[in-house]
C-alpha angles and dihedrals in degrees: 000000000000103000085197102063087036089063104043122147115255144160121238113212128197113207114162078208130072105209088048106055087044084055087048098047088047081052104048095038079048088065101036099276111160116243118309124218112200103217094182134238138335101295097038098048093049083064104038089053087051092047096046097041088039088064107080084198100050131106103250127202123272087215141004116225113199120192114158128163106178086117148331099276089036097099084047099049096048086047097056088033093056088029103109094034092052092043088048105054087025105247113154120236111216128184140209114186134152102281114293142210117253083254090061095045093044088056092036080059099043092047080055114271105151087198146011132217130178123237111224137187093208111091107228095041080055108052083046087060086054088040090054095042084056078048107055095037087055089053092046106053123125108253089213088057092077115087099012 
C-alpha cells in the first residue's frame, strides 16, 4: 500500500449531467487541477460527501465543485444542505452557475459557497472559469497538508 498516492490531493465535483461534468473535469486537469473524482448529482453526492467526510481516515476532497443544473434554485439547495458538514471538516464549496445577479451570489455565499464561477457557453470564458476554480483550490490548501 503507498500511503502517498493514497493521500493525493482531488476535487470532488457534483453534475447532475454527465456530459457536463466530463467537459469540467477536461477543463480543470487542462489547467493543473489534481485528480477529480465525479460523485454524481445531487442525491448521490449528498451521500458520497457524507461517506467520505464521515471516514476520519479517508482521503477527503481539496475542493468541492458543485454544477448542478435540475433546476434554477438546485446549487443553492445542496450548498445549504452540505453546508455545516463541509464548514466543519473544511472542505471548500465551490459553484458554478449561469451567470447571477449580486443578489444570487450573495445567497449562494451565505448558504455556504465559499466561491462562485459562471458557466459559459463561450469557450474561452469558459476555460477561464475553469482557470479561476484551479485558482482558487491552490490558494486554499491546507499548509499542514504537505509532507503528511
Amino acid at each position: 500500500m503507498n500511503d502517498y498516492v493514497e493521500n493525493m490531493p482531488f476535487m470532488a465535483l457534483v453534475d447532475d449531467d454527465q456530459h457536463s461534468a466530463h467537459l469540467l473535469t477536461r477543463m480543470l486537469l487542462a489547467h493543473g487541477s489534481p485528480d477529480i473524482q465525479w460523485y454524481g448529482g445531487a442525491a448521490k453526492g449528498r451521500l458520497m460527501l457524507a461517506n467520505v467526510l464521515a471516514n476520519p481516515t479517508a482521503n477527503w476532497p481539496g475542493l468541492l465543485i458543485v454544477d448542478l443544473k435540475a433546476h434554477s434554485g438546485a446549487n443553492l439547495e445542496f450548498v445549504a444542505s452540505i453546508q455545516s458538514l463541509a464548514r466543519q471538516k473544511g472542505v471548500p464549496v465551490v459553484v458554478m452557475a449561469q451567470p447571477l445577479d449580486r443578489e444570487g451570489r450573495d445567497a449562494l455565499h451565505e448558504a455556504g459557497a465559499s466561491a462562485v464561477f459562471f458557466r459559459h457557453a463561450e469557450l474561452d470564458a469558459y476555460r477561464r472559469e475553469a482557470a479561476g476554480i484551479v485558482s482558487f483550490w491552490a490558494r486554499s490548501q491546507r499548509l499542514d497538508a504537505v509532507g503528511m
